[in-house]
TIBA-566711 format. One record per residue (C-alpha): x, y, z negated. Coordinates in steps of 0.05 Angstrom, whole numbers, padded with zeros to 5 digits. Each point is the difference from the previous one (the first is absolute). Layout:
TIBA-566711
@u = X; v = Y; w = Z;
...
end
This chain:
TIBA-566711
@u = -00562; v = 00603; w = -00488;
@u = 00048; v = -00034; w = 00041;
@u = 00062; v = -00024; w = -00044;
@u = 00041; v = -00034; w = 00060;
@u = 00018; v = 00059; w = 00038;
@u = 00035; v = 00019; w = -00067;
@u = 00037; v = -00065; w = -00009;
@u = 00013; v = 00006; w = 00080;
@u = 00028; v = 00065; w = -00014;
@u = 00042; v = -00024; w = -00058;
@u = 00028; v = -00067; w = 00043;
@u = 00017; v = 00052; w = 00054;
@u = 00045; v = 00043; w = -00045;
@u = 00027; v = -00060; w = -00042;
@u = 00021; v = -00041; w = 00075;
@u = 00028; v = 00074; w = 00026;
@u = 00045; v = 00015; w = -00060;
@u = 00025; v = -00068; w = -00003;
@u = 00017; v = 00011; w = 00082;
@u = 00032; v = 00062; w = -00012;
end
Protein backbone atom coordinates (compact mmCIF):
# COMPACT_ATOMS: atom_id res chain seq x y z
CA UNK A 1 0.00 0.00 0.00
CA UNK A 2 1.22 3.21 -0.91
CA UNK A 3 0.57 5.83 2.04
CA UNK A 4 2.21 8.99 0.23
CA UNK A 5 -0.24 9.51 -2.42
CA UNK A 6 -2.61 9.92 0.58
CA UNK A 7 -0.47 12.43 2.44
CA UNK A 8 0.14 14.02 -1.25
CA UNK A 9 -3.47 14.23 -1.51
CA UNK A 10 -3.94 15.70 1.94
CA UNK A 11 -0.86 18.55 1.34
CA UNK A 12 -2.73 19.30 -1.91
CA UNK A 13 -6.10 20.13 -0.22
CA UNK A 14 -4.47 21.69 2.98
CA UNK A 15 -1.97 24.24 0.42
CA UNK A 16 -5.42 24.82 -1.87
CA UNK A 17 -7.68 25.86 1.02
CA UNK A 18 -5.17 27.94 2.53
CA UNK A 19 -4.79 29.68 -1.31
CA UNK A 20 -8.30 30.11 -1.57
Amino acid sequence: CNGIEEVAAIIRDKQVEETL
